[in-house]
FIVO-746755 format. One record per residue (C-alpha): residue number from 0; residue in three letters; x, y, z. Coordinates in nm, 4 decimals, always signed. Last residue first. Example, Ala and Ser with C-alpha at 12.3 -4.5 7.8 and 13.67 -1.06 7.14 Angstrom:
2
(1; "SER"; (+1.3670; -0.1060; +0.7140)),
(0; "ALA"; (+1.2300; -0.4500; +0.7800)),
***
This chain:
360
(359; "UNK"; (-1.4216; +1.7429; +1.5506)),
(358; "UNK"; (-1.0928; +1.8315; +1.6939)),
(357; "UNK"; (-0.8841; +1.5111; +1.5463)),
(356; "UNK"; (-1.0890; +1.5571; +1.1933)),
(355; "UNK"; (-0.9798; +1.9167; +1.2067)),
(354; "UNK"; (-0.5922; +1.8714; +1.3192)),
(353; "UNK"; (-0.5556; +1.6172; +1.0701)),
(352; "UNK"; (-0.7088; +1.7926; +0.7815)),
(351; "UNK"; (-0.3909; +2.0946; +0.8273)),
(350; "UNK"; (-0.1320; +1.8051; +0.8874)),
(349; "UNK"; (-0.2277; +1.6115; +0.5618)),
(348; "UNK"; (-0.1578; +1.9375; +0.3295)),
(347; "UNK"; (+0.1578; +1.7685; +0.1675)),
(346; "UNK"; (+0.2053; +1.4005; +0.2884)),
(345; "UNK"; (+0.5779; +1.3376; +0.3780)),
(344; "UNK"; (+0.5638; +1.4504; +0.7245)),
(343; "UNK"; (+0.1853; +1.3728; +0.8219)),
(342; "UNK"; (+0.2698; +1.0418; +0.7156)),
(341; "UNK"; (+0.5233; +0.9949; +1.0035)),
(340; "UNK"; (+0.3192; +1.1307; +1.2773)),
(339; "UNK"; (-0.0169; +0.9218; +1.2104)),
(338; "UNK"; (-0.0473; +0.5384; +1.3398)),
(337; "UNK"; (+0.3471; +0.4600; +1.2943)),
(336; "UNK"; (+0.4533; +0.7639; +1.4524)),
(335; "UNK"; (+0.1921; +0.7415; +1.7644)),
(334; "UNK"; (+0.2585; +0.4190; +1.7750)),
(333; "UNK"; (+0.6454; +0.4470; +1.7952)),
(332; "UNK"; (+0.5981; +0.6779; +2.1372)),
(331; "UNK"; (+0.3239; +0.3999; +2.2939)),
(330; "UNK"; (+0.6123; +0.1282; +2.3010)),
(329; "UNK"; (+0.4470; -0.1558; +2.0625)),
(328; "UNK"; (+0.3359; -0.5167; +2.1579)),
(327; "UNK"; (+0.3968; -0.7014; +1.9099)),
(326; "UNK"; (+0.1380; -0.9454; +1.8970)),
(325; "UNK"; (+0.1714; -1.3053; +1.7318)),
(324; "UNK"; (-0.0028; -1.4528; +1.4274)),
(323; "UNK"; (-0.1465; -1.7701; +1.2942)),
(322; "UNK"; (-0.0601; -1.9095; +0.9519)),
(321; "UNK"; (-0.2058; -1.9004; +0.6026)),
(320; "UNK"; (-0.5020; -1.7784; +0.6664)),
(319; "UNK"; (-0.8989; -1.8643; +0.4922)),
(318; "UNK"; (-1.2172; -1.7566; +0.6520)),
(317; "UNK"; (-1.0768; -1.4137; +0.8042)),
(316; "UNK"; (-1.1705; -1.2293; +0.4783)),
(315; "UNK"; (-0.9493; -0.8505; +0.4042)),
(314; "UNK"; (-0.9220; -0.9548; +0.0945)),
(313; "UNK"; (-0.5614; -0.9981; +0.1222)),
(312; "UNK"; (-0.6518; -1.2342; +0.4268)),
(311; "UNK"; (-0.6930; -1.1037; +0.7798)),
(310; "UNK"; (-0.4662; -1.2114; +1.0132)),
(309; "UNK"; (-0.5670; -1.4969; +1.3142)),
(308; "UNK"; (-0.4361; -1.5411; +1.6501)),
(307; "UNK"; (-0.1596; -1.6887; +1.8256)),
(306; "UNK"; (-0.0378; -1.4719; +2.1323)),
(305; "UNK"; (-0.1362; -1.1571; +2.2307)),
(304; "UNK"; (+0.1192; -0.9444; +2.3191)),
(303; "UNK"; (-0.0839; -0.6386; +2.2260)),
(302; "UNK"; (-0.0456; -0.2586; +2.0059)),
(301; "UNK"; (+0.0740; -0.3404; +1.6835)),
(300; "UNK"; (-0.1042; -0.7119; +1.6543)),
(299; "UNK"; (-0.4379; -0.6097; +1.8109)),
(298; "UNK"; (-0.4474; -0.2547; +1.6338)),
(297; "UNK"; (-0.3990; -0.4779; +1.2987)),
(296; "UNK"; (-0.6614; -0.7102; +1.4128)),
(295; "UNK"; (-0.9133; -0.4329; +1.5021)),
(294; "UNK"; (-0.8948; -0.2431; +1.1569)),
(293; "UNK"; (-0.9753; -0.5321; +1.0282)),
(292; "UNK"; (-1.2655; -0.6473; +1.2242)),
(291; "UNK"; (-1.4155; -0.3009; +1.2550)),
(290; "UNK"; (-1.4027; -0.3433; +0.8327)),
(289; "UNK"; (-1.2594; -0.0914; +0.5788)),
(288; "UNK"; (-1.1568; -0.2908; +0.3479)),
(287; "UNK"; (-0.8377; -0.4011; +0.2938)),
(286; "UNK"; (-0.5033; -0.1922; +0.1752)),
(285; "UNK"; (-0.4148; -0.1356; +0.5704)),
(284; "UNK"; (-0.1900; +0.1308; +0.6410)),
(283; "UNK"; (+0.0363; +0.2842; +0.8770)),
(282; "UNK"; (+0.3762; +0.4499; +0.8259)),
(281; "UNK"; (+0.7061; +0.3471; +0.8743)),
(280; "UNK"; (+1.0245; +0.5808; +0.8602)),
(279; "UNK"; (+0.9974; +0.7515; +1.2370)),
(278; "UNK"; (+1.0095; +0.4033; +1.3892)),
(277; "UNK"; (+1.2812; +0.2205; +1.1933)),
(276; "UNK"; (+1.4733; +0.0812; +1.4703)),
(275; "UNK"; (+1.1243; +0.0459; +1.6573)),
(274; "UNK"; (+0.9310; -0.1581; +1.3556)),
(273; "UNK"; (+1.3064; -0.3775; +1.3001)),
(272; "UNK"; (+1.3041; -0.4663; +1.6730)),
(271; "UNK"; (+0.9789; -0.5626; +1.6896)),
(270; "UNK"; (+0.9330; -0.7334; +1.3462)),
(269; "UNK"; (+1.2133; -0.9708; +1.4228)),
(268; "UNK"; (+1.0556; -1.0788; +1.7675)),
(267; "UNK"; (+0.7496; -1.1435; +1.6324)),
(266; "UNK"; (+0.8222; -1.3274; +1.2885)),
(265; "UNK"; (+0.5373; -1.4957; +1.2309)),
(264; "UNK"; (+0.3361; -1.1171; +1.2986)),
(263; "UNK"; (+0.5422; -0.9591; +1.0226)),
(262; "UNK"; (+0.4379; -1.1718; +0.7250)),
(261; "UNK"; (+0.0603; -1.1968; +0.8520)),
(260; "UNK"; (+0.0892; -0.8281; +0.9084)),
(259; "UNK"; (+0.1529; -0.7940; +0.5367)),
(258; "UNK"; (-0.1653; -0.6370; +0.3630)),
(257; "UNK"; (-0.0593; -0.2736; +0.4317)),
(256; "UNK"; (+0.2822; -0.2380; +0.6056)),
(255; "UNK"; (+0.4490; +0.1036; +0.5051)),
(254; "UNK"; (+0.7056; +0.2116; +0.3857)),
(253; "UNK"; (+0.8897; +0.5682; +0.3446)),
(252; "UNK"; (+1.1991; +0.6377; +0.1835)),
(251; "UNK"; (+1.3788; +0.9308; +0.0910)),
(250; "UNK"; (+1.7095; +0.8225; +0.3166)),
(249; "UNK"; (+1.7822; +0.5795; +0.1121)),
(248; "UNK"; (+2.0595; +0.3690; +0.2472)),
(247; "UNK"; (+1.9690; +0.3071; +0.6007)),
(246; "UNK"; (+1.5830; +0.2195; +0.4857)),
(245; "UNK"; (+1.7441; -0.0312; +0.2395)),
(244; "UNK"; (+1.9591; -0.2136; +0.4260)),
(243; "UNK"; (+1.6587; -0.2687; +0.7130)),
(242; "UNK"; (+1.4627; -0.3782; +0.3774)),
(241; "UNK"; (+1.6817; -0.6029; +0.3012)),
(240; "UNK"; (+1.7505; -0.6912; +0.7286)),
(239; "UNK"; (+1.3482; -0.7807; +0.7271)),
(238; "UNK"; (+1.3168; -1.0418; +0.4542)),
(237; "UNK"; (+1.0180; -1.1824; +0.4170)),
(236; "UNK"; (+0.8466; -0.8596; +0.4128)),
(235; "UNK"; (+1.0085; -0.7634; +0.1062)),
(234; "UNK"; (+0.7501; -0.5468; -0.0966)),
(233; "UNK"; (+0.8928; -0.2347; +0.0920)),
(232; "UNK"; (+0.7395; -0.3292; +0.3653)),
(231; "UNK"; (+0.3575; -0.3989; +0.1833)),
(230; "UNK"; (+0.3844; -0.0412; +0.0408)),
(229; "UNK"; (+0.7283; +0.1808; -0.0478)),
(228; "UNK"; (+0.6358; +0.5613; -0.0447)),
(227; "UNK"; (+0.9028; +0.7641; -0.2172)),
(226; "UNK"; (+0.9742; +1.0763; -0.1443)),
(225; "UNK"; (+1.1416; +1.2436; -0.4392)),
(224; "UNK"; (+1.4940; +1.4478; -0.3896)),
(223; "UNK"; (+1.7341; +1.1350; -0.3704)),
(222; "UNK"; (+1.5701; +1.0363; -0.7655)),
(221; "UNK"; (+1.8262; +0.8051; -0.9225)),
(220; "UNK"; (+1.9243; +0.6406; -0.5790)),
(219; "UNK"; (+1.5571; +0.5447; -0.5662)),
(218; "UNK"; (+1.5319; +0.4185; -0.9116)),
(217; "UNK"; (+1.7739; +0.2388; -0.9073)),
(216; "UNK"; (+1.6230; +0.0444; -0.6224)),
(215; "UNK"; (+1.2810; +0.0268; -0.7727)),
(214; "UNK"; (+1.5289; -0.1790; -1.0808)),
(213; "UNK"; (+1.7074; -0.4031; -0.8173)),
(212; "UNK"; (+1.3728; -0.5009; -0.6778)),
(211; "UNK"; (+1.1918; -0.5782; -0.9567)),
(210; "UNK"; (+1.5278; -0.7793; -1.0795)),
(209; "UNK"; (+1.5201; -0.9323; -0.7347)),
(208; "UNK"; (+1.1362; -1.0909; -0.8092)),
(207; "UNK"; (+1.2059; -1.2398; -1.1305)),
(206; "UNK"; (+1.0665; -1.0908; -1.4373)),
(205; "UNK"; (+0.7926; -1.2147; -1.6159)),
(204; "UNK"; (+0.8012; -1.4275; -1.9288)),
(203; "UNK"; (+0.9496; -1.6824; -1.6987)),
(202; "UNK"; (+0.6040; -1.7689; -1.5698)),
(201; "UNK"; (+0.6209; -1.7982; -1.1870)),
(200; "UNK"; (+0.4623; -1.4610; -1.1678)),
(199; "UNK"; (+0.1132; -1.5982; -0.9573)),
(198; "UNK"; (-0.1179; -1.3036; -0.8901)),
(197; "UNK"; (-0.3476; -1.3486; -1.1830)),
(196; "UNK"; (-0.4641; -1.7076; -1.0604)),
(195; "UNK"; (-0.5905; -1.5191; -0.7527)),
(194; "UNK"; (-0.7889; -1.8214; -0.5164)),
(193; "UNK"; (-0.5596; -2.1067; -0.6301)),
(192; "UNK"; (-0.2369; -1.8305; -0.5545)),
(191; "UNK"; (-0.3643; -1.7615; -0.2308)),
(190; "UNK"; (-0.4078; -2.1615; -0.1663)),
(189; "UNK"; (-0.1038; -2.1758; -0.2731)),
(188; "UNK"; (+0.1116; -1.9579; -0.1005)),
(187; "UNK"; (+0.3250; -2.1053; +0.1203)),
(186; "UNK"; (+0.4749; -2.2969; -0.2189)),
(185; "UNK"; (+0.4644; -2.6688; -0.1377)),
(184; "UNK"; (+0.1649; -2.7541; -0.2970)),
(183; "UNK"; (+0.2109; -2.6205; -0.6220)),
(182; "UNK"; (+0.2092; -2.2108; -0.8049)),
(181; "UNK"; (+0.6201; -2.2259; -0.9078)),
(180; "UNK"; (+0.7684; -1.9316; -0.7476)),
(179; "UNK"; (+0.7147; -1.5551; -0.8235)),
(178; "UNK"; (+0.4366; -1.5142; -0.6430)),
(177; "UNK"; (+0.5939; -1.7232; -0.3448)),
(176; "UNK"; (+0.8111; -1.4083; -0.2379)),
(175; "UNK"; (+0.5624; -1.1683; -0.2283)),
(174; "UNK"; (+0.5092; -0.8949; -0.4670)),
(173; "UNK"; (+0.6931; -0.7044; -0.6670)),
(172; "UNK"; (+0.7082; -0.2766; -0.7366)),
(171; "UNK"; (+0.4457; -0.1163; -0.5867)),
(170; "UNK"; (+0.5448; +0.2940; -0.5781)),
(169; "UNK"; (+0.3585; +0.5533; -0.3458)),
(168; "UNK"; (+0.5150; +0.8729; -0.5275)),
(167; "UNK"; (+0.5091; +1.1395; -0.2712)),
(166; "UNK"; (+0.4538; +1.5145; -0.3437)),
(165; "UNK"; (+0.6670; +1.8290; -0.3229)),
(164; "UNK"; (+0.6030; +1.9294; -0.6780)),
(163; "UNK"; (+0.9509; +1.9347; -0.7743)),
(162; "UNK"; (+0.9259; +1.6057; -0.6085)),
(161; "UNK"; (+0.6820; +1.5151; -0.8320)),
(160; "UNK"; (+0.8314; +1.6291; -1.1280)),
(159; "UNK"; (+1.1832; +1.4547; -1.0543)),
(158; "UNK"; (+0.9412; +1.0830; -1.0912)),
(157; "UNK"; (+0.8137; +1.2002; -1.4346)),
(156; "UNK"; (+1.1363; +1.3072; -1.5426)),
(155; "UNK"; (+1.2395; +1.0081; -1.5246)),
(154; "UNK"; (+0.9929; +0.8199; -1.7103)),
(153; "UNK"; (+1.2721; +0.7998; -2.0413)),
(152; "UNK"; (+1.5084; +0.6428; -1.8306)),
(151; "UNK"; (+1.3289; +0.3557; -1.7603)),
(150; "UNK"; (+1.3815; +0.2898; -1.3849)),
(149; "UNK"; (+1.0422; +0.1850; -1.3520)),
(148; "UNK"; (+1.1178; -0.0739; -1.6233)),
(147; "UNK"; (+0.9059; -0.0687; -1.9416)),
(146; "UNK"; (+0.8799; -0.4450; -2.1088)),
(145; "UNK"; (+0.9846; -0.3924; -2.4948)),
(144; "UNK"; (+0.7155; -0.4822; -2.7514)),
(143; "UNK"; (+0.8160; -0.2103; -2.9766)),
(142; "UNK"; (+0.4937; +0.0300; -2.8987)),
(141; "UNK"; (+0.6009; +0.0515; -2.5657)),
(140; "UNK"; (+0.5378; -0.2240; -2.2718)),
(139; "UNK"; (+0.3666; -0.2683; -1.9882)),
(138; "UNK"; (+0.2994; -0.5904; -1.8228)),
(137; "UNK"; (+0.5343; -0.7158; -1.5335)),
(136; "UNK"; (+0.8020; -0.4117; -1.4930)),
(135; "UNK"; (+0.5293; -0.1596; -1.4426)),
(134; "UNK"; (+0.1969; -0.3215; -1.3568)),
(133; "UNK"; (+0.2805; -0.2797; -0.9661)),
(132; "UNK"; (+0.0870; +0.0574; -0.9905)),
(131; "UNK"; (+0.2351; +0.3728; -0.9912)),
(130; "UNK"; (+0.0398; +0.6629; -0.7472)),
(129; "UNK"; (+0.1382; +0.9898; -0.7256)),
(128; "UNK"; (+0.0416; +1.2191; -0.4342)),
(127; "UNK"; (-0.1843; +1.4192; -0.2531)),
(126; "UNK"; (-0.4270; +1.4972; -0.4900)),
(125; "UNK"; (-0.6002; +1.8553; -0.4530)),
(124; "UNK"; (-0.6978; +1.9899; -0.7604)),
(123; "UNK"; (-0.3510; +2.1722; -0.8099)),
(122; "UNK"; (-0.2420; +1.7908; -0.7773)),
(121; "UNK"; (-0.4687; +1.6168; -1.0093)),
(120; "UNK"; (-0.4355; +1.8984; -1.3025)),
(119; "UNK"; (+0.0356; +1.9020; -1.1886)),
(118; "UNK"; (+0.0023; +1.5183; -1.2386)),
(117; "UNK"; (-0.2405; +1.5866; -1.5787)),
(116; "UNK"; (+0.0497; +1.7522; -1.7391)),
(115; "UNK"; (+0.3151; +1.5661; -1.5784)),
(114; "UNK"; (+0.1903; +1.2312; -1.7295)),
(113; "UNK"; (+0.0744; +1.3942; -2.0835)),
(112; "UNK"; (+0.4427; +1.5229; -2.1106)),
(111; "UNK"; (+0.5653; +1.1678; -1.9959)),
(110; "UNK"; (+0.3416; +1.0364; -2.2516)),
(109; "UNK"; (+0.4970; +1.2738; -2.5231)),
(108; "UNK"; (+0.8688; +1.1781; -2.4801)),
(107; "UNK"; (+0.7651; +0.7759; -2.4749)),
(106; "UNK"; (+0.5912; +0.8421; -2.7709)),
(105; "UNK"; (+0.4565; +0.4624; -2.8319)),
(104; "UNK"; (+0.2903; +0.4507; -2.4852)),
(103; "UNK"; (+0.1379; +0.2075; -2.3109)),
(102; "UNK"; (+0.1230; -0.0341; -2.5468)),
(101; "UNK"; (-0.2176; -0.2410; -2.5553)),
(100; "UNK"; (-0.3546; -0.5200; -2.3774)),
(99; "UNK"; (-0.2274; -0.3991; -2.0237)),
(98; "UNK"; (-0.4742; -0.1237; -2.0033)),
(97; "UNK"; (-0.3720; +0.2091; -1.8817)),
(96; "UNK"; (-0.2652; +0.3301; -1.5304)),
(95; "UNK"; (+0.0210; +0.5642; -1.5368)),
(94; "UNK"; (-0.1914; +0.8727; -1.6641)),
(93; "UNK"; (-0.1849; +1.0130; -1.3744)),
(92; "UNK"; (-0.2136; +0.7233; -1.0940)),
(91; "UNK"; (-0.3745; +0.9884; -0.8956)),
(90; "UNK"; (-0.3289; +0.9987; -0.4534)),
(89; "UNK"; (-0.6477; +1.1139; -0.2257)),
(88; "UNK"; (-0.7698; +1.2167; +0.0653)),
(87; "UNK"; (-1.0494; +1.1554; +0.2669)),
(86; "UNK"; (-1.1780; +1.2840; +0.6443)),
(85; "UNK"; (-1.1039; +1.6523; +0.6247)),
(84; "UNK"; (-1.3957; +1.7315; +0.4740)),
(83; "UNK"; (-1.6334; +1.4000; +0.4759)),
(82; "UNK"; (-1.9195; +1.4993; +0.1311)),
(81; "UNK"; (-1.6164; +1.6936; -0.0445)),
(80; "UNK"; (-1.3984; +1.3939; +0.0122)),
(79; "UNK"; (-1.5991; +1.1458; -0.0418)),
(78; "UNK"; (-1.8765; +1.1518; -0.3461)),
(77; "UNK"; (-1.7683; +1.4863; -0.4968)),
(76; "UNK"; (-1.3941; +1.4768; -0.4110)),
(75; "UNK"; (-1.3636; +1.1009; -0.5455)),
(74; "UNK"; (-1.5412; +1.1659; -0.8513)),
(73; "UNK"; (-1.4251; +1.4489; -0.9552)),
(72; "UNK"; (-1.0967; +1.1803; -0.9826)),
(71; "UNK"; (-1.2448; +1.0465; -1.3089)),
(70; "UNK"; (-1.1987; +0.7117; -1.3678)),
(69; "UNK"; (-1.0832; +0.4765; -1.6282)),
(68; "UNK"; (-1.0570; +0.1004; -1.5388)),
(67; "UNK"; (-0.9238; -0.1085; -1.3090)),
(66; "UNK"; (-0.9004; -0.4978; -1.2558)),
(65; "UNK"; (-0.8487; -0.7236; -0.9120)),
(64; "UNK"; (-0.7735; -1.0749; -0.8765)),
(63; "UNK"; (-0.9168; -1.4392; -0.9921)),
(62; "UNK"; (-1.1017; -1.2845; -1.2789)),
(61; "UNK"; (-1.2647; -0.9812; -1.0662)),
(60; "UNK"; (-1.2444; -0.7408; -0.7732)),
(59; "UNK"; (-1.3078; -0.3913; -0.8338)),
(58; "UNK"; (-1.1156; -0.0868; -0.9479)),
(57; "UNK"; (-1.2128; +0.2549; -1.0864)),
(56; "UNK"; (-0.9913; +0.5009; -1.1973)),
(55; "UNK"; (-0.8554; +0.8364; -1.0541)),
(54; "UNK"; (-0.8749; +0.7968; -0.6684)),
(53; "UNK"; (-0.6501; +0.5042; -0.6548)),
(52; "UNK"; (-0.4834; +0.5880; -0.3659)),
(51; "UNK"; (-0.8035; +0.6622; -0.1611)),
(50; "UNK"; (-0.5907; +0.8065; +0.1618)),
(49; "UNK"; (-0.8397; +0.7250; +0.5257)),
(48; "UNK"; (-0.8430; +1.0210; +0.7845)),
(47; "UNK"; (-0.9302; +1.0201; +1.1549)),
(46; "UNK"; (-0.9360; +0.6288; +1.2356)),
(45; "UNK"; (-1.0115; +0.6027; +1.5687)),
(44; "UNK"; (-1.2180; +0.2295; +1.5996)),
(43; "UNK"; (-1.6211; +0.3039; +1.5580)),
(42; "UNK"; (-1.5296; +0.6483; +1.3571)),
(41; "UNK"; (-1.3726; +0.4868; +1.0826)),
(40; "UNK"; (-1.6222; +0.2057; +1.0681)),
(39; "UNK"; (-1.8991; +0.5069; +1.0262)),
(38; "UNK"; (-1.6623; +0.6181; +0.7696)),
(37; "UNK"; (-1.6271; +0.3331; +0.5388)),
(36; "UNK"; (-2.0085; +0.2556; +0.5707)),
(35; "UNK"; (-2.1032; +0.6488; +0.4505)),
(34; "UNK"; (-1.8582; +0.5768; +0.1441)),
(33; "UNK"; (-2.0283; +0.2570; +0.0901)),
(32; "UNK"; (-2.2206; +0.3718; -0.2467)),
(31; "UNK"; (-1.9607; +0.5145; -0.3697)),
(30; "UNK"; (-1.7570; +0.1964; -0.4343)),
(29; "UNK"; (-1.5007; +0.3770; -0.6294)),
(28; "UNK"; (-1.2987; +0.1113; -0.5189)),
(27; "UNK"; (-1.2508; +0.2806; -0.2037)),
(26; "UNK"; (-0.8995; +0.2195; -0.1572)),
(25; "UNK"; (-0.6349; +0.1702; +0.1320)),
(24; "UNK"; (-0.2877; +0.2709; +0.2390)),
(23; "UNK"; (-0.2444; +0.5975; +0.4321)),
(22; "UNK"; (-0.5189; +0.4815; +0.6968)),
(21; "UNK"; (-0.4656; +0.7761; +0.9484)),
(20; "UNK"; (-0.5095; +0.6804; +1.3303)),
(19; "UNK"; (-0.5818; +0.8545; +1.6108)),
(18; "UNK"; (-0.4118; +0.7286; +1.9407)),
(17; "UNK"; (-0.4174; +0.4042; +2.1080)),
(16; "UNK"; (-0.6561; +0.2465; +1.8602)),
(15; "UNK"; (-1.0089; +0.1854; +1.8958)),
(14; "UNK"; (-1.2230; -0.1481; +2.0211)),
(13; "UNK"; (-0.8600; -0.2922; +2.1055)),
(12; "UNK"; (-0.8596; -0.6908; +2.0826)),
(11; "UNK"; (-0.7263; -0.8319; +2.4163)),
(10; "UNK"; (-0.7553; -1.1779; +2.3781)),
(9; "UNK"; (-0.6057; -1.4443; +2.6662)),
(8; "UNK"; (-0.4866; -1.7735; +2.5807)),
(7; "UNK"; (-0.5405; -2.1617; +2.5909)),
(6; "UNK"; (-0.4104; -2.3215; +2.3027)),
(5; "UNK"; (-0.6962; -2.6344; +2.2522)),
(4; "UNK"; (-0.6217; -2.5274; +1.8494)),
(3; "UNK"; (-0.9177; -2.7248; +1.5536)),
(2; "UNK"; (-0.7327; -2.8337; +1.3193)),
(1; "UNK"; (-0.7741; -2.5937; +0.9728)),
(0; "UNK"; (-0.9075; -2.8447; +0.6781)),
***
């Protein structure tokens, strides 16, 4: 049970953002039903534009974490964008998004055919970007048995297609820290790992956490002329100077901090310096749903000094936290980048719907 704190402090919690705000990092869940709920919280705190980067399957929340399952991305421009111009956009997994049961290709030459293929459909219908999720390197395999790497050779040309294209790949690769660590008491993320069985990696049959990393890594110096997007800070928030290293090195990248201001905001100080060295390579994101309380908490931790406070869970819950929180209180300049300058430079098209949804 969480003990009761006699801290006293002051709360500022911002009703809207400094400046408008695009939500590069989220899904809808092809919950179409709450479309008309996502944007009327949109609207309530400054968010101009909100990037569905699963826009070509469905997902939803089940057996201790989240499944997907086929999609169709008319979907997303009938029941969001097309109904909200200039308010959604969205990313395709391709074909990169199968079930983990079954091989996910035995034609490795063909499947990247079929990948491109439907990558240039998505894009000439109006996708943004390339999605891969963080199944690569923990559960697909070809039709030998072997585990595919993202820096598999033979999906290489998938990765120089899209920036050929002159679209982003947003690329999970790991997860945090504790994932990969035995699930007991002691691991910081227990209770997370009691409440999402799936999550936990601790079984050797999965790669360890640096080999994820090394391989992404590969892949990035393989591929200087893609963007890639990394999520959840590169998918090292627990380590700052990595992805520091990492930023200086590859000058392609992009990351963002969806679903890791609880990782940032016990490390104040850290986070403050690294967010305004790095200022015109991070963008802004959530990967929760779209809530006023959400979106509120991550304006309260970018924008105030407050002191002490709780972070949203994955789920984008407040009833369960791992720690409390401290404000960062960002220079107005390196909001404006994080909240919407940056990914209006490595989105294609973004700048255009922008400008509308900022005017209207």
């Amino acid at each position: 049970m969480a003990k009761k704190c006699y801290l006293f402090r002051q709360e500022h919690i911002p009703e809207r953002a400094a400046c408008p705000v695009i939500d590069a990092h989220n899904h809808l869940w092809a919950a179409w039903d709450s479309v008309d709920n996502v944007v009327h919280a949109m609207n309530q705190v400054g968010v101009a534009l909100y990037c569905d980067l699963t826009a070509n399957i469905s997902m939803s929340w089940s057996q201790g974490g989240y499944i997907f399952g086929p999609g169709n991305i008319e979907d997303f421009f009938r029941k969001a964008a097309d109904r909200y111009p200039g308010r959604f956009y969205g990313f395709t997994t391709a074909t990169l998004s199968q079930p983990t049961d079954r091989p996910l290709f035995t034609d490795a030459s063909r499947f990247v055919d079929q990948t491109i293929e439907l990558l240039h459909a998505h894009v000439a219908r109006g996708a943004r970007g390339l999605k891969c999720l963080k199944e690569f390197g923990l559960h697909y395999r070809d039709g030998e048995g072997r585990l595919i790497a993202v820096d598999d050779q033979r999906l290489a040309p998938i990765w120089e297609e899209a920036g050929r294209l002159g679209v982003p790949v947003l690329m999970h690769q790991s997860d945090p820290y504790g994932f990969f660590e035995p699930a007991t008491a002691e691991n910081e993320h227990y209770d997370s790992l009691q409440k999402y069985p799936t999550w936990s990696f601790a079984d050797p049959k999965f790669p360890r956490k640096m080999q994820l990393l090394q391989r992404r890594d590969n892949l990035l110096r393989n591929h200087p002329r893609t963007t890639f997007m990394l999520p959840h800070v590169a998918n090292f928030a627990e380590n700052l100077a990595y992805v520091s290293e990492l930023l200086d090195t590859y000058p392609n990248v992009y990351i963002d901090f969806s679903a890791r201001i609880d990782e940032l905001g016990r490390q104040p100080y850290t986070a403050r310096d690294f967010l305004i060295r790095h200022q015109d390579r991070v963008y802004f994101g959530t990967d929760m749903p779209a809530s006023l309380a959400v979106y509120r908490c991550y304006f309260r931790f970018l924008e105030t000094y407050d002191e002490h406070f709780i972070p949203p869970d994955y789920d984008g819950t407040f009833g369960r936290y791992r720690w409390h929180i401290h404000g960062l209180g960002l220079p107005g300049e390196v909001l404006e980048k994080i909240y919407h300058r940056n990914v209006l430079k490595i989105v294609p098209g973004l700048a255009e719907d922008f400008a509308g949804s900022v005017e209207t």
